[in-house]
N, C-alpha and C positions, 0 to 999 in steps of 0.2 A: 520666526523664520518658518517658511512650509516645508514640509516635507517633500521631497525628490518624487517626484514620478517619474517610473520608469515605463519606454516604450516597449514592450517585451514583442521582437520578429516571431516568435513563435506561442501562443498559447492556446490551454483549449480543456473540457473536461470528458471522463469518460463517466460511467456510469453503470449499475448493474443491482437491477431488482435481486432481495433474498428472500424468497420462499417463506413463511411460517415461523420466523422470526421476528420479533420486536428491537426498534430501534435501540432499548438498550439491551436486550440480550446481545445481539450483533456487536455493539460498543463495547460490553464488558469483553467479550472475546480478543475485537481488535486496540484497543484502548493502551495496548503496551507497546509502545514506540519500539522495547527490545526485542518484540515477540515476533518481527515480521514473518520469520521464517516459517513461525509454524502453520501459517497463514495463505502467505504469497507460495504459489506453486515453481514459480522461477526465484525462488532465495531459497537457499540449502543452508545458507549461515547467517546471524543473527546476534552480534554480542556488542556488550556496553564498552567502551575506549573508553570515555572520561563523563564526569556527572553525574547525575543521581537521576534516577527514572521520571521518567513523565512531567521534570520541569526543565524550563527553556537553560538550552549551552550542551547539554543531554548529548553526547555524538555518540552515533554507532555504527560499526562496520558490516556491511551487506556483501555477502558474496554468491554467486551465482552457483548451477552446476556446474562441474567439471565440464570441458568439452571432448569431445571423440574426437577433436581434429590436431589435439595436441598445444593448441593456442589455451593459455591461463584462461580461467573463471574470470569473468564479468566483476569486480567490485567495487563500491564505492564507501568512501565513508560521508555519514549524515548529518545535518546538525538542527536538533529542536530546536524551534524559535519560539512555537507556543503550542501549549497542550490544555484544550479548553472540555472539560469534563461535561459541563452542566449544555455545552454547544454538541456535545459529541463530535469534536475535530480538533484535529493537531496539523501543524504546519514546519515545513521542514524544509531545510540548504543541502541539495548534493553538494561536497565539498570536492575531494581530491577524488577521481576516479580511473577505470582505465578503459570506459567505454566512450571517452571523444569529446563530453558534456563542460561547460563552459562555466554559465553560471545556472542555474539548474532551483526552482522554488517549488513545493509543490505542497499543497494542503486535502489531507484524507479526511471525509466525514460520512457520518452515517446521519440518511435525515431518514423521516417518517412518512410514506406515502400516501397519496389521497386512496378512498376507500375503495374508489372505482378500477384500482389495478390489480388485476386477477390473483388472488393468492401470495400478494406480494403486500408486505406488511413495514419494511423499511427498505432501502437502497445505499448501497453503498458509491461513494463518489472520489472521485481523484480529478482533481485541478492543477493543471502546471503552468506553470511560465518559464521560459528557459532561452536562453540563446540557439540558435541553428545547432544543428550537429552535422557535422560534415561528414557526408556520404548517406549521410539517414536522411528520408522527407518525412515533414511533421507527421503525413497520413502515418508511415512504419511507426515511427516512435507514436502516436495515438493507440494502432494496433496493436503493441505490444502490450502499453497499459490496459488497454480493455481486454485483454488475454489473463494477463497476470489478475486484473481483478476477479472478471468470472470467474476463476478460479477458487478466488477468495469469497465470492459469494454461496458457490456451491460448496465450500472448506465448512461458511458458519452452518449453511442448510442443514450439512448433514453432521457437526455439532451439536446443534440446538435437537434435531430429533433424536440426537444419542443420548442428550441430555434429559428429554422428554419419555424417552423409554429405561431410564436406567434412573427414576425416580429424581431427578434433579442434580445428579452431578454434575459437574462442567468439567468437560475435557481438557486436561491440561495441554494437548497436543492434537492437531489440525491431522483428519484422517491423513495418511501416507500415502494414500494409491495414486494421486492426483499428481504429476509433475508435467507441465508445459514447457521444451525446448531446454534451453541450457543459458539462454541471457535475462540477467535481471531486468534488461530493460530495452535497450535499440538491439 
């Protein structure tokens, strides 16, 4: 029997060079499906619901900043489908959320960039498929992921150089100064 393809109304990837970083420095960084928060500049929270880390059924709940407007945090809960080490990417189900999202697929990786890209040494990438979201056009929801990511690519930059001036340790925690808006995502 074949497998189901699905027509997805909405997909698309975002994209974002990291500076002086290696595809697996970056990876070892991002690599914890738990860790998003310390990461992603729009996720303030970050913890395991049910599973064992970095294999598929894995769920974790994401919650955004507080907002100023008196409206709840953004959050959603996740669910690993697959966490491929030796690929550098993992692939994930928004499940139940309270941002509008339907069915929601989305695969994070970090590849390795040709020579010829100025000081940039790996990329980090976000691909989704997801049903519409009502009241968002795919452009918002694409800018919000390319926000959240820059983010996270300027998070490892300046990782990997703290790492590099502090003889090799690896920061357990993504500098702080950095936060974008209050939504994790639309």
């Amino acid at each position: 029997m074949a497998a189901e393809v699905i027509e997805w109304e909405w997909s698309g990837r975002v994209s974002s060079a990291v500076l002086g970083a290696t595809p697996d420095e970056a990876w070892e960084l991002l690599s914890d499906f738990l860790a998003f928060h310390r990461w992603n500049p729009r996720v303030a929270k970050c913890r395991r619901v049910s599973g064992a880390p970095r294999s598929p059924g894995c769920v974790r709940y994401c919650e955004g900043e507080p907002r100023g407007d008196g409206r709840d945090a953004d959050w959603a809960h996740e669910t690993l489908h697959e966490h491929d080490a030796a690929g550098r990417r993992f692939r994930y189900e928004m499940n139940d959320n309270n941002m509008g999202f339907g069915r929601f697929f989305a695969t994070f990786s970090v590849v390795e960039v040709e020579p010829s890209s100025p000081g940039a040494r790996c990329e980090l990438r976000w691909e989704f498929e997801c049903d519409p979201v009502r009241g968002t056009a795919k452009e918002a929801l694409a800018a919000r992921l390319q926000a959240g990511l820059d983010g996270m690519a300027r998070r490892v930059e300046e990782a990997v150089s703290l790492r590099t001036a502090t003889s090799g340790a690896v920061p357990l925690e993504a500098p702080a100064e950095l936060k974008l808006g209050t939504s994790i995502a639309v």
